[in-house]
C-alpha positions, 0 to 999 in steps of 0.5 A: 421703087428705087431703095432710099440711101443711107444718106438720104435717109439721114437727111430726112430724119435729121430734117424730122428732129430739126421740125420737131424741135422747132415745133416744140419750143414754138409751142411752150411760147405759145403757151406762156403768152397765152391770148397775146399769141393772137398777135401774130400772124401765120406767117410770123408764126412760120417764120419763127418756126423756120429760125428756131428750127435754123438755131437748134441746127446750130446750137449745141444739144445740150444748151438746147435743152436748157433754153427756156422758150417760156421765158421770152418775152414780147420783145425776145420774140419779136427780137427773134422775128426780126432775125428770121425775117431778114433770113427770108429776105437774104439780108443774113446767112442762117448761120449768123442768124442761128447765132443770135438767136441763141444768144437770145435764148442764152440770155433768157434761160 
């Protein structure tokens, strides 16, 4: 078995943390909106983890750790859903993306 890279294994730790930390802001919205999670479908769900995860690369550690994901409301998320849907469709980079989502989360927390 041939070794792994130092840059490889960069890359998939740095991969790990993008999944974790998306995965954990997806989760304090899920808890805050409670049984109105339901309305969305897997997909939507996917696609808000794949953007939120595209935001924590491009955002600023520390202004991460401030966002309030509880906060957003049916709006923001579906504000944020938009945008993650037009990266999936190509129609923006997911670096413009990145940049208005956390201008969302910005105004929230």
């Amino acid at each position: 078995m041939p070794d792994i890279s130092d840059q490889e294994r960069g890359r998939r730790f740095f991969q790990l943390q993008k999944e974790k930390h998306a995965e954990e802001a997806l989760e304090k919205v899920r808890k805050s909106f409670g049984d109105g999670w339901k309305v969305f479908t897997l997909q939507d769900i996917r696609v808000l983890r794949a953007i939120l995860g595209e935001a924590w690369v491009f955002s600023d550690r520390k202004a991460w750790e401030t966002y309030s994901f509880a906060r957003l409301t049916r709006e923001d998320v579906d504000a944020i859903l938009r945008i993650g849907w037009s990266v999936q469709r190509k129609e923006i980079s997911e670096h413009d993306a990145a940049r208005e989502v956390t201008g969302i989360l910005h105004r929230v927390s």
